[in-house]
C-alpha positions as CSV (number, residue, x, y, z in Angstrom):
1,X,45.8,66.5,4.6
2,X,43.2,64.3,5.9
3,X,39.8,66.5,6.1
4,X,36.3,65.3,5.5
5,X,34.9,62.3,3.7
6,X,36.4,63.0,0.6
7,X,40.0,63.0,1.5
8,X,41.7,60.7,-0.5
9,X,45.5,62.0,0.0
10,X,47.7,63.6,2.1
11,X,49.7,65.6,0.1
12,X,48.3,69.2,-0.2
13,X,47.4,70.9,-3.4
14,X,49.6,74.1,-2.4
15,X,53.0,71.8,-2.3
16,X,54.8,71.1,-5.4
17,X,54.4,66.7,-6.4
18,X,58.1,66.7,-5.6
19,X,58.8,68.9,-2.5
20,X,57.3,66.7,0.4
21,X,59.7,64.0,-0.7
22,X,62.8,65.8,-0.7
23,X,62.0,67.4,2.4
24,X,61.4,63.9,3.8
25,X,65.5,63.1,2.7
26,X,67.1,65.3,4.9
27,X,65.7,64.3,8.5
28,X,66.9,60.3,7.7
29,X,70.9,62.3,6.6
30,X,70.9,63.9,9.8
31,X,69.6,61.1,11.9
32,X,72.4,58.7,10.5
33,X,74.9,61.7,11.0
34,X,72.9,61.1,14.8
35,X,73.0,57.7,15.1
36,X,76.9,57.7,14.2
37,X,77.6,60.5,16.6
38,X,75.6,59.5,19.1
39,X,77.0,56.1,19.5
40,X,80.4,58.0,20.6
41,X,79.0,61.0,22.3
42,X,76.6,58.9,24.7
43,X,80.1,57.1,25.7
44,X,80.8,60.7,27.3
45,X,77.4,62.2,27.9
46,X,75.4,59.7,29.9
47,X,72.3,59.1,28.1
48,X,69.8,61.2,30.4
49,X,71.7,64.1,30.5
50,X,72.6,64.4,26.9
51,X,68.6,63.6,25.9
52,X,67.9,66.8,28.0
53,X,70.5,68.9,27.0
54,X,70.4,68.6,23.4
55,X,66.5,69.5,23.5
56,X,67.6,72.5,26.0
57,X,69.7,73.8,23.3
58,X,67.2,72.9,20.6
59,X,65.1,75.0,22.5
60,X,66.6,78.0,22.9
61,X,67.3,77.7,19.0
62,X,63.9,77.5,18.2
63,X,62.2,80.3,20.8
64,X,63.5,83.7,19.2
65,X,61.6,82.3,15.6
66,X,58.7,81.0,17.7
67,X,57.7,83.1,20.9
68,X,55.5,85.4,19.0
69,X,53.8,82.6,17.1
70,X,53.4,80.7,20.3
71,X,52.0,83.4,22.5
72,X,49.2,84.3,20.2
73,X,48.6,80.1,20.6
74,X,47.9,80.1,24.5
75,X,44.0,78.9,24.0
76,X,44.7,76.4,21.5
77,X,47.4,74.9,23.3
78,X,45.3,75.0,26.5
79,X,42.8,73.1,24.7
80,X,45.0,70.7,23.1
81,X,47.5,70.2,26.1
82,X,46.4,65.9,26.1
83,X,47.6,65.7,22.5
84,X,50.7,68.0,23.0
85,X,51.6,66.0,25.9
86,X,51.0,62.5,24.4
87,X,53.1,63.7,21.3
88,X,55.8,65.5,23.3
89,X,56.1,62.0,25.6
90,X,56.5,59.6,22.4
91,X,58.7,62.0,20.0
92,X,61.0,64.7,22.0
93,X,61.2,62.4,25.4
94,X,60.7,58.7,24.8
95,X,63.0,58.3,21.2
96,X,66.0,59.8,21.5
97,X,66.2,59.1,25.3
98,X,65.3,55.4,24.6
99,X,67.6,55.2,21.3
100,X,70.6,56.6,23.7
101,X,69.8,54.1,26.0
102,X,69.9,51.4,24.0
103,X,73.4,52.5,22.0
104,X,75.2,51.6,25.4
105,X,74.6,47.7,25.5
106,X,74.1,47.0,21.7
107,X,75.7,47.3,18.3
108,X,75.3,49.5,15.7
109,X,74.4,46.6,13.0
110,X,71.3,45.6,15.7
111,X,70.0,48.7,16.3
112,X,69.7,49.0,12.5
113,X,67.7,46.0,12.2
114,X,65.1,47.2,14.9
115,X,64.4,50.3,13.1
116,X,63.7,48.6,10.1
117,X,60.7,47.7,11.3
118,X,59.5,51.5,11.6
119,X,57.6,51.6,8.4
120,X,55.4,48.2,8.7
121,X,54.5,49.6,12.4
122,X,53.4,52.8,10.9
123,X,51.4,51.0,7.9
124,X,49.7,48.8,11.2
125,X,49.0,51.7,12.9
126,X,47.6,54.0,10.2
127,X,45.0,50.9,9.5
128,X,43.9,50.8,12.7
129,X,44.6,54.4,13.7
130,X,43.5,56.6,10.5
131,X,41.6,54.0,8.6
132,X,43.8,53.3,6.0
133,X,43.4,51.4,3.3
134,X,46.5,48.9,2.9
135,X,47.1,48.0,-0.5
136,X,49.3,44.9,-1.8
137,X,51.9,47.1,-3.4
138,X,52.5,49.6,-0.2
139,X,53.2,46.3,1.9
140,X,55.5,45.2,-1.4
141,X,57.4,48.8,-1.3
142,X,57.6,48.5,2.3
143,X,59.5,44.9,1.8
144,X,61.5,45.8,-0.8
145,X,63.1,49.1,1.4
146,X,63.6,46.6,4.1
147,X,65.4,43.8,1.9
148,X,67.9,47.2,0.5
149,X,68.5,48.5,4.6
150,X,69.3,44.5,5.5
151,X,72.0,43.9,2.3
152,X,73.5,47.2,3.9
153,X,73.5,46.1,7.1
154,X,74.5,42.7,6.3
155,X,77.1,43.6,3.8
156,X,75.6,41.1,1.9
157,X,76.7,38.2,3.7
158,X,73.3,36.3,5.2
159,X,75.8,34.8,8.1
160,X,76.2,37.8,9.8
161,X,72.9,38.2,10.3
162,X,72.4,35.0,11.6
163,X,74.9,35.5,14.5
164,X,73.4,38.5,16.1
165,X,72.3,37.8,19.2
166,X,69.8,40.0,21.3
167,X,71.7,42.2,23.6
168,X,70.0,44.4,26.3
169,X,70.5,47.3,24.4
170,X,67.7,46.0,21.6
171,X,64.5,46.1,24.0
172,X,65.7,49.7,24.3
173,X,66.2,50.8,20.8
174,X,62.6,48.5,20.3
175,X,60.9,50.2,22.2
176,X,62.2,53.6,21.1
177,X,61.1,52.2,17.1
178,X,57.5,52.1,18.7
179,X,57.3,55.3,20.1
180,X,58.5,57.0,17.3
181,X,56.0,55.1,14.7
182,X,53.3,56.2,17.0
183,X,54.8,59.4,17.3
184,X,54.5,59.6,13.3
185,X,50.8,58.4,13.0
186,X,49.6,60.7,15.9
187,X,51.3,63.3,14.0
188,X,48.0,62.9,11.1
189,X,45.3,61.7,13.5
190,X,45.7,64.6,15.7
191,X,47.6,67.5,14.3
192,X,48.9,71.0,16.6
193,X,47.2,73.5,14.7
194,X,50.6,75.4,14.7
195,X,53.7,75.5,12.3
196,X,56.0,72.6,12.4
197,X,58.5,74.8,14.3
198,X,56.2,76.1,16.9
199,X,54.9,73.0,17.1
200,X,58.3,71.2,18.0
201,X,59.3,74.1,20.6
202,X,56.2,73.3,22.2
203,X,56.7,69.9,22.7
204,X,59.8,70.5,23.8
205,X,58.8,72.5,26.7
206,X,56.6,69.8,27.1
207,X,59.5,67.2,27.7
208,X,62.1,68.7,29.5
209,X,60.5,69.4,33.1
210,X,60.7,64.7,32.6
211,X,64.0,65.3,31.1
212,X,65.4,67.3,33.7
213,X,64.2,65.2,36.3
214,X,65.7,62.0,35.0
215,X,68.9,63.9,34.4
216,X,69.0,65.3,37.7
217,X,68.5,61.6,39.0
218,X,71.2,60.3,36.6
219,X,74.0,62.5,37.9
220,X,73.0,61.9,41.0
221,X,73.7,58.4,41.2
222,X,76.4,58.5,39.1
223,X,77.9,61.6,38.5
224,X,77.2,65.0,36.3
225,X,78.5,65.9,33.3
226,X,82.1,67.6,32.9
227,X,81.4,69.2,29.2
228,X,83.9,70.3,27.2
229,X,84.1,72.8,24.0
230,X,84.1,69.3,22.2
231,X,81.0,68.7,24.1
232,X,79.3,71.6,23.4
233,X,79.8,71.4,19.5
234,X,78.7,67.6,19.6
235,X,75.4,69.3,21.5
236,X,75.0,71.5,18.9
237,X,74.4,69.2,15.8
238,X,72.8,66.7,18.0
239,X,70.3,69.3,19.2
240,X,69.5,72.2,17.0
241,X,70.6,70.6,13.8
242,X,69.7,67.0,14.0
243,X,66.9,67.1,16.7
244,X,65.4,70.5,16.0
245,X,65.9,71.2,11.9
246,X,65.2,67.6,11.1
247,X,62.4,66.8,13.5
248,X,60.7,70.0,12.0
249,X,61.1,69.2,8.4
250,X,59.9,65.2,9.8
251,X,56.7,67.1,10.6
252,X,56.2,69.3,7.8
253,X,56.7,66.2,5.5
254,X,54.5,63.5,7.6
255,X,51.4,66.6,7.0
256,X,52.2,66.6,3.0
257,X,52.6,63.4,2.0
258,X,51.0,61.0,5.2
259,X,52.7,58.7,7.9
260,X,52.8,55.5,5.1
261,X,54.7,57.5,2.4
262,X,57.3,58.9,5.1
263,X,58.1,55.9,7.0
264,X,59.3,54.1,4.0
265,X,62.1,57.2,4.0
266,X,63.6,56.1,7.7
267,X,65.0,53.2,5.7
268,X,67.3,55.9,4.1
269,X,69.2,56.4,7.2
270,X,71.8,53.0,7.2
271,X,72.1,54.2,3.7
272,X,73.4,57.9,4.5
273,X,75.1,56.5,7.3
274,X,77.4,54.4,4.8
275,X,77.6,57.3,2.3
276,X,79.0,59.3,5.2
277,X,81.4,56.8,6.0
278,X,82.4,56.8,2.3
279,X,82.6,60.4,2.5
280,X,84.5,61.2,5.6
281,X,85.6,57.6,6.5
282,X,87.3,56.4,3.2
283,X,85.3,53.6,3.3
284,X,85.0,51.5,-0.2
285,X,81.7,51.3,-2.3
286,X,80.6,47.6,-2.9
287,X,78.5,45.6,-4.4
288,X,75.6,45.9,-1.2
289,X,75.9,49.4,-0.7
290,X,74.6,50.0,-4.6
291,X,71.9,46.6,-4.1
292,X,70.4,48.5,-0.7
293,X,70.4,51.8,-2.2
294,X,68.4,50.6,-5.6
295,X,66.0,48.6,-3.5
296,X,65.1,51.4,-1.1
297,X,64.9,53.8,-3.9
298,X,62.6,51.2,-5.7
299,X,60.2,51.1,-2.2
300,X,60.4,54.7,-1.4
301,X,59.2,55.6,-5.7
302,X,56.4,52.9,-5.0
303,X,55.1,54.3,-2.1
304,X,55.5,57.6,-4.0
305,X,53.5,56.7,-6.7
306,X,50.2,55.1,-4.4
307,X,50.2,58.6,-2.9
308,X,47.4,59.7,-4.9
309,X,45.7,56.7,-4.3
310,X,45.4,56.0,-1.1
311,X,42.2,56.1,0.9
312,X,40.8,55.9,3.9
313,X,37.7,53.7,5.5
314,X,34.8,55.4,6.2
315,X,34.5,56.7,9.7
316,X,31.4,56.9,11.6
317,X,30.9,60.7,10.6
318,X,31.3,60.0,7.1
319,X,28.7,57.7,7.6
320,X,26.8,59.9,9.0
321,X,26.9,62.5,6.3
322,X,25.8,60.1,3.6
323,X,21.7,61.0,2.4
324,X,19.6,58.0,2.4
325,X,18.5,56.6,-0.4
C-alpha cells in the first residue's frame, strides 16, 4: 500500500506473493461472461435502465453484509463524500452505463480493441497521478499483453483489423476505457478507508439517485422495461455476480498489488471470453487463441515480477521530511 516516503510496493506484507494475482483473474472471467451477455441483454434491456437495475440488485446483495460496517462509517464518509462521489461517477455510473451504450452501434471485435488500451492509460496516469516510476520493461509487458489480446481479436489475420471502421458505438466504449482507468488509479491515490465491499455499496448508493434519473428519462421517451423471469436471472449475474463480486475483488486486488500490475490483467478478458465460447459454444482452439494467451501470460508474469520494484517520485512531503545535510 502506498504510505510514507518509503513505500516502494503495493502489495501488503499480510497477503500471500501469489493471492493478489489470482484474485485479480476472476473480475476479467466475469467481465467477459459481461461483455458476452451484455451484448444480448442490452438488445432487450435499454441500456439506462439495465445500468440501474443491475446496481439496484447489486445493492440490495451487498447491504445485509455491509449496513453494520457502514453505519459505524457515517463521519468518514461525510468527510470523504468528494472522493466517494468522484469514484462512484467514474466506476459504478460512467463504465458500465457507457460500455452498454456503446455495445448498441458497435461490434464486439471493436470494442475489444478500445479496452486494450486500459493498461497503457493506467501506466500514464499512475506517472502523473501517483508518481510512478515507469520502467522499460512494465511498458514492454504492457505491449506484449496487448500484441496477445490483438491475435485473439484478430484471429491472427492482420486484414481484419485493417477493415474496422469506427462506428458510433467506439466513442462510447472509449470513453467508458477512460473512466474506468481513472477509476483504477483513484482507487490508490485516494482510497475509502472501508472494506472493498462496503466500499462498493457505497458507491453504489452514490450512483443510483443519476441512474435512476437517466432511466426514468429513458423509458420515458421510449418506453419502460417489460422484464421477464429471463430478465431477472440475466440481472442477477450482471449485477450481483459480475458487477458486485468482481468489482469488489477489482478493489481488493488494485490495494495489494497497485493500478500498473492490475491493469495488465483486463487484457485477460477477450481471452476468457474465447475460452467460454470453447466451453459452452463448441468453438475450436487455434493456433491464435494459444499465441494471445502465451503473450498475455508472458506481460501479466512481467509486470508481476517488477512488483517489488517499483517506486514512486518523491512528493513534496517526502521532500519535506528529508534532514539537511
Amino acid at each position: 500500500m502506498i504510505g510514507g516516503s518509503g513505500a516502494s510496493r503495493w502489495q501488503s506484507p499480510d497477503w500471500p506473493s501469489a493471492t493478489p494475482y489470482l484474485l485479480l483473474m476472476v473480475p476479467p472471467l466475469l467481465w467477459a461472461g459481461n461483455a458476452v451477455l451484455g451484448r444480448h441483454v442490452v438488445t432487450e434491456i435499454p441500456p439506462m435502465q439495465l445500468s440501474f437495475l443491475r446496481w439496484l440488485i447489486s445493492l440490495a446483495v451487498l447491504l445485509p453484509f455491509t449496513f453494520r460496517p457502514l453505519l459505524r462509517s457515517g463521519p468518514v464518509l461525510r468527510a470523504r463524500w468528494r472522493s466517494i462521489t468522484l469514484l462512484s461517477f467514474l466506476g459504478v455510473f460512467c463504465f458500465g452505463t457507457l460500455l452498454y451504450v456503446g455495445l448498441q452501434t458497435t461490434t464486439a471485435i471493436n470494442a475489444g480493441l478500445w479496452q486494450t488500451l486500459v493498461p497503457a492509460t493506467i501506466l500514464v496516469l499512475s506517472r502523473l497521478c501517483l508518481g510512478l516510476r515507469l520502467r522499460p520493461l512494465q511498458i514492454l509487458a504492457v505491449a506484449l499483453s496487448a500484441l496477445g489480446v490483438l491475435l485473439v481479436l484478430s484471429q491472427g489475420q492482420l486484414n481484419v483489423l485493417m477493415r474496422l471502421d469506427m462506428l458510433p458505438g467506439d466513442l462510447w466504449i472509449l470513453a467508458g476505457v477512460l473512466c474506468w482507468a481513472s477509476f483504477t488509479t483513484l482507487l490508490m491515490r485516494d482510497p475509502i478507508p472501508l472494506n472493498p465491499m462496503a466500499s462498493l455499496a457505497v458507491q453504489i448508493a452514490f450512483a443510483l439517485p443519476m441512474l435512476f434519473l437517466l432511466a426514468v428519462v429513458e423509458a420515458y421517451v421510449s418506453s419502460p422495461v417489460q422484464l421477464s423471469w429471463v430478465h431477472l436471472g440475466y440481472l442477477i449475474f450482471l449485477g450481483p455476480v459480475a458487477g458486485a463480486l468482481a468489482v469488489s475483488l477489482w478493489i481488493q486486488g488494485v490495494a495489494a498489488a497497485g493500478p500498473p500490475v492490475a491493469g495488465v490483467f483486463l487484457n485477460l478478458i477477450p481471452i476468457f471470453a474465447a475460452i467460454l465460447g470453447i466451453i459452452f459454444l463448441g468453438e475450436a482452439v487455434r493456433w491464435f487463441h494459444v499465441a494471445g494467451m502465451l503473450g498475455i501470460a508472458s506481460g501479466i508474469l512481467l509486470t508481476a515480477g517488477l512488483t517489488g520494484k517499483v517506486s514512486r517520485l518523491p512528493t513534496p512531503q517526502d521532500r519535506g521530511k528529508e534532514r539537511p545535510r
